[in-house]
C-alpha positions in Angstrom: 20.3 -0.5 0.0 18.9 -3.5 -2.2 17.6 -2.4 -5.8 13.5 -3.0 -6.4 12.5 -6.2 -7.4 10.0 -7.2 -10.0 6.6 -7.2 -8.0 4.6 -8.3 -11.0 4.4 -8.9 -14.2 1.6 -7.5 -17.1 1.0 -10.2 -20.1 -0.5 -9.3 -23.5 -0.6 -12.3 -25.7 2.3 -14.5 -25.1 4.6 -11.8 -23.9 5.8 -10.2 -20.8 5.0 -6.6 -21.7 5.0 -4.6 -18.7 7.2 -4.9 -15.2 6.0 -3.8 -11.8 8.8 -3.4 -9.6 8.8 -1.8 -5.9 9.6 -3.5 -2.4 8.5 -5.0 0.8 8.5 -5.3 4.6 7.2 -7.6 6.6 7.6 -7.2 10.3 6.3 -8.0 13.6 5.1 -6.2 16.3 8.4 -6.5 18.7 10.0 -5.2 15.7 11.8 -8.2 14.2 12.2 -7.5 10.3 10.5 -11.4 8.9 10.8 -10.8 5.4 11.6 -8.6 3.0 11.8 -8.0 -1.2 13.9 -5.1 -2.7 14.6 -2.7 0.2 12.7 -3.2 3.4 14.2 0.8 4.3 12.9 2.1 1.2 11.8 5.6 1.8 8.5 6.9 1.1 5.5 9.1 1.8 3.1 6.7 3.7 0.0 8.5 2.3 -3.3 6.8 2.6 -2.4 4.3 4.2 -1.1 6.6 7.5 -5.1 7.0 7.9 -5.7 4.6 10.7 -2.5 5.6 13.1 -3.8 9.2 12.2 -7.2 8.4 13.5 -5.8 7.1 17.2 -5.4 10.3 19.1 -9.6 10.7 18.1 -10.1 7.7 20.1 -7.2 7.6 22.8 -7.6 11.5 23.7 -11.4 11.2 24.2 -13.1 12.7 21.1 -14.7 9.7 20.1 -16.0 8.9 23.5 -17.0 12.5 24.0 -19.1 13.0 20.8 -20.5 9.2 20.9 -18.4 7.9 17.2 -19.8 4.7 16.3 -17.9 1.7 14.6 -19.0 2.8 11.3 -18.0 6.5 12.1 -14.4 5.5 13.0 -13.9 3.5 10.1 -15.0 6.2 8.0 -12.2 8.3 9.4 -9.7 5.3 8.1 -11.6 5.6 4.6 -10.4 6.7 1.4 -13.9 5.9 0.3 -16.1 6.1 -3.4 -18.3 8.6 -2.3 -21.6 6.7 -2.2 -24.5 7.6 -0.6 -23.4 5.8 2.7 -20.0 7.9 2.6 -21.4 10.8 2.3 -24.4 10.3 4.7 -21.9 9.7 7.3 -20.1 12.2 7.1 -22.6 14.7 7.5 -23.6 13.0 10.1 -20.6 13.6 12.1 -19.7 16.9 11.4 -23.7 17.5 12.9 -22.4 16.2 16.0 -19.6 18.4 16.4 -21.6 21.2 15.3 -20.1 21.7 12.0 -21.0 21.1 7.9 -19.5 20.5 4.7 -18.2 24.1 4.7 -15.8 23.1 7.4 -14.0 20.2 5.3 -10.9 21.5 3.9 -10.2 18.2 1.4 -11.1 19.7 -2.1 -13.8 18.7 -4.0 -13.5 15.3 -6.8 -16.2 13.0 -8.8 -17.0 10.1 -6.3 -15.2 7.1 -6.7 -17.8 5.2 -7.1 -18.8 5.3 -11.3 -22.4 4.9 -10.7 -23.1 7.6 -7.9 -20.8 9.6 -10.4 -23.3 9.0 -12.9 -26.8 9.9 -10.7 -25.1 13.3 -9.6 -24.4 14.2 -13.5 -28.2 13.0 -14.7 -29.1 15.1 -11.7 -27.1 17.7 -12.9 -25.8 18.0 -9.3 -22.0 19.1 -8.8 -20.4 16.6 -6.2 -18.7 18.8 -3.4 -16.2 17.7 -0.6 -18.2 14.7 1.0 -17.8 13.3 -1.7 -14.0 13.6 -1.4 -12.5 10.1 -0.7 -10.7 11.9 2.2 -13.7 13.8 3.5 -13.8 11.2 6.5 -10.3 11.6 7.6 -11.3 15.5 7.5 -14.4 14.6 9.3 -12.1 13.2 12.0 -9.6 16.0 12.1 -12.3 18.2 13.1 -13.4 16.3 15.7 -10.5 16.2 17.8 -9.4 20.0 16.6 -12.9 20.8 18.3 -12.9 18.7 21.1 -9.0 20.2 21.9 -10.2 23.8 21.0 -7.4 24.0 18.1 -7.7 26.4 15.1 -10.5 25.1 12.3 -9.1 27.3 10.1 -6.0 26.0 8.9 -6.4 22.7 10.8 -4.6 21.2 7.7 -1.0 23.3 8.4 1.8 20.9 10.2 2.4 23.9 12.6 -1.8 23.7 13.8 -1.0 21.5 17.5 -3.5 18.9 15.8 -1.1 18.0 12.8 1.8 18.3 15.4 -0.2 16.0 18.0 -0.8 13.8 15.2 2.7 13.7 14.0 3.6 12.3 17.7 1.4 9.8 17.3 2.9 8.5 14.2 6.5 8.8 15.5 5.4 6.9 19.0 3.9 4.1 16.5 6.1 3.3 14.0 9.6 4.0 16.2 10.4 6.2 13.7 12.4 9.8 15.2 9.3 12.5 15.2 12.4 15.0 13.6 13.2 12.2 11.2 9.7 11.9 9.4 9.9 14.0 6.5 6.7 16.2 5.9 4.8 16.9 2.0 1.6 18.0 1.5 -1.0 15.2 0.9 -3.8 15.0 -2.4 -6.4 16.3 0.4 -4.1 19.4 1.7 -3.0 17.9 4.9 1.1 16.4 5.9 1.7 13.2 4.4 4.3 11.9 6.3 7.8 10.2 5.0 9.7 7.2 6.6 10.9 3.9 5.8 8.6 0.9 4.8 9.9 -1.2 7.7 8.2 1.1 10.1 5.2 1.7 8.3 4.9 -2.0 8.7 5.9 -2.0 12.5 2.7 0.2 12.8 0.5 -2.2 11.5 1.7 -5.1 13.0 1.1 -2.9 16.5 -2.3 -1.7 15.6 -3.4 -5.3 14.5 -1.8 -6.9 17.9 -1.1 -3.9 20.4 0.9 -5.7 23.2 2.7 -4.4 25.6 1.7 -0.6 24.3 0.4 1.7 26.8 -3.1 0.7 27.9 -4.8 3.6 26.4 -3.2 3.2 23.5 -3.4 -0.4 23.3 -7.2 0.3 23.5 -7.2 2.4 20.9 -5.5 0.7 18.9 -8.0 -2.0 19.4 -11.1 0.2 18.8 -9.9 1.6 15.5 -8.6 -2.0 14.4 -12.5 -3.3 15.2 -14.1 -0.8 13.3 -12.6 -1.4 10.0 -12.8 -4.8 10.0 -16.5 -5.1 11.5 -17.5 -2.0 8.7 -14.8 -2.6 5.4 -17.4 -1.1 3.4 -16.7 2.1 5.4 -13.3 1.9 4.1 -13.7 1.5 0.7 -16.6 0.5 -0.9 -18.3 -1.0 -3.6 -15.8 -3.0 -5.4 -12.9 -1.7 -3.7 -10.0 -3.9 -2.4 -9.7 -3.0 1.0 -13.3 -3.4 1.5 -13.4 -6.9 -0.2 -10.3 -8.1 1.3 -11.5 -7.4 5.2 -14.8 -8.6 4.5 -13.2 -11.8 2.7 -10.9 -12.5 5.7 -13.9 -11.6 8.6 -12.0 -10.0 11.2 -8.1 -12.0 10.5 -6.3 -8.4 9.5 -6.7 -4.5 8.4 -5.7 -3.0 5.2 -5.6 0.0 4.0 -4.3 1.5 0.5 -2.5 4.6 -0.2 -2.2 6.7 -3.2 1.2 6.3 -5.2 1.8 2.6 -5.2 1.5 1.9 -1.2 -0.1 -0.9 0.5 -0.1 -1.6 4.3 -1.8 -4.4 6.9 -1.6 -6.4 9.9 -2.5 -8.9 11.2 -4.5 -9.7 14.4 -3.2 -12.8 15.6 0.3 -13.2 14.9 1.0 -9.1 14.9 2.8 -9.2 12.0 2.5 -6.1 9.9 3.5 -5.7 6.2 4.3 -2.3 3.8 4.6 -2.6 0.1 5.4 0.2 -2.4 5.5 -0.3 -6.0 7.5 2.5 -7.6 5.4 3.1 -10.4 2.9 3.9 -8.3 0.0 1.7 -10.3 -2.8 0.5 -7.8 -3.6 -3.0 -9.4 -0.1 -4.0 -9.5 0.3 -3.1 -5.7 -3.2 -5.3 -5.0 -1.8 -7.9 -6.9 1.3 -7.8 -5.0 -0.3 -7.3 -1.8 -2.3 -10.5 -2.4 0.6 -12.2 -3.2 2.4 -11.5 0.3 -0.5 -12.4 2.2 -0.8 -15.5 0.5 3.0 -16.5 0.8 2.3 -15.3 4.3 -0.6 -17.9 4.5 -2.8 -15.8 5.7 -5.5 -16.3 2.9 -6.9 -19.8 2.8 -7.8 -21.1 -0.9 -11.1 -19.7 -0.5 -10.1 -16.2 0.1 -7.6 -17.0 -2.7 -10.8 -17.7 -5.4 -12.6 -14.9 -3.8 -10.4 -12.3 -4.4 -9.2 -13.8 -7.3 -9.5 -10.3 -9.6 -7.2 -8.8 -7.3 -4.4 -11.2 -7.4 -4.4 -12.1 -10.7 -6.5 -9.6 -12.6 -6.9 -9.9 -16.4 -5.8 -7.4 -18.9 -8.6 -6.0 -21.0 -8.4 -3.4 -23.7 -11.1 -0.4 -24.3 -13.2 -3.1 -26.0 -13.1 -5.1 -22.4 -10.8 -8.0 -24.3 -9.1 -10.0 -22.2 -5.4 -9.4 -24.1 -3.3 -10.5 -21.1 -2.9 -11.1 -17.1 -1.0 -9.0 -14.0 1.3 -11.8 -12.6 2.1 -11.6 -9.1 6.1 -12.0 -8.9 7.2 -11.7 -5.3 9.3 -13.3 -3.7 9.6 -13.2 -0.1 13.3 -13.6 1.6 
């Protein structure tokens, strides 16, 4: 087991205040570890960033064919999203077509994400409630296959409800990780969050992104879900949100997706390469940063995508008088 290496590194002034360390995999889709920083078999929940492999039994068992999900609809289900208008609206719309409302969604209830649709509800002096949840589309989704399968809505969040158990096959099938291996906590939203090594988190990805020699139906599921988020990244996201910025930066050449805690997976649609990153402090801008740093050692972001996304990779420091005191330094280094 290698130690964590320094991810990146916070300036204020002239010095190196803060250090970022966590780890890396980078592998491809035959399962071939490419690269790696700190330990590539660090164990972790997978949170967030599970959401697309958790979405493929909607498509590959039928739900989405069977209730009509559009591109936008699936990548919802993919989302940890800010909440704004088009969230939300979206969500209602699904749970009309599977007969269902907001009562149904079993997420909790959070401000949006998204600072300004924050602000309208409060002058409104309206309370935000679970669409606004940036997990109310994975919920959304949930329900649609428990309904379409005829599984229990009422605690369709339990690991012993046959949709968290189908689910859980579907994430040990994908990442070649033993189903009895995975080790099971409860999510921020109330449903399993699911534990395993970064070097098969990544294996995931890279078979999402390039599903080869998978089944057929899952290969085209695979494909489906892959399309959606990178033809809709503001379903992802949003406004200002990485994921969203760095799909729409890099039209169609990968899918990421954050999760909560530090984590940061995506692959890559040509070459099928998939990479995992956790940063043990769990901050989210130094896992961007470092994110951006892979794919760019990677060279999968040309020099435009590079000034584009430029406040991800290298994002300045400001104080609570919006000072520029410092700079996140991206420190990875790929073996």
């Amino acid at each position: 087991m290698s130690e964590a290496q320094v991810l990146v590194e916070v300036t204020r002034g002239v010095l190196v205040e803060n250090f970022h360390r966590g780890h890396v995999a980078v592998v491809d889709s035959r399962g071939k570890l490419l690269y790696s920083t700190g330990d590539p078999w660090h164990m972790t929940y997978w949170r967030s960033s599970a959401k697309p492999v958790q979405v493929l039994p909607v498509v590959e068992q039928g739900a989405a064919e069977y209730y009509s999900f559009t591109d936008r609809e699936l990548a919802l289900f993919c989302a940890s999203h800010s909440g704004e208008a088009v969230h939300t609206d979206t969500v209602e719309k699904v749970l009309e077509k599977i007969g269902l409302d907001k009562s149904a969604l079993q997420c909790g209830v959070h401000d949006p994400v998204h600072k300004e649709t924050a602000r309208q509800l409060i002058e409104k002096g309206v309370k935000p409630n679970a669409l606004h949840h940036n997990c109310s589309g994975k919920h959304a989704g949930m329900l649609a296959l428990a309904r379409y399968k005829g599984f229990d809505l009422s605690n369709y969040t339990e690991i012993t409800n046959p949709l968290q158990q189908l689910i859980l096959d579907y994430i040990a099938n994908l990442t070649g990780y033993p189903r009895e291996d995975i080790t099971i906590g409860i999510d921020g939203c109330g449903v399993p969050v699911h534990g395993m090594p970064l070097y098969n988190m990544a294996l995931a990805f890279a078979r999402m992104a390039a599903p080869a020699g998978l089944p057929y139906s899952t290969s085209e599921a695979c494909s489906r879900i892959s399309r959606a988020m990178y033809n809709c990244p503001e379903m992802v996201g949003g406004n200002d949100r990485f994921c969203t910025d760095l799909m729409r930066e890099t039209k169609g050449k990968l899918i990421g997706k954050a999760g909560a805690a530090g984590v940061y997976c995506a692959g890559m649609i040509d070459s099928g390469t998939g990479i995992a990153i956790k940063c043990e402090d769990g901050q989210g801008k130094a896992r961007d940063s470092a994110t951006m740093e892979v794919l760019s050692q990677l060279n999968i972001l040309d020099s435009t995508a590079l000034a584009s996304l430029s406040s991800y990779h290298r994002p300045a420091n400001k104080n609570h008088r919006r000072e520029v005191c410092g700079e996140y330094i991206p420190a990875v280094k790929l073996q």
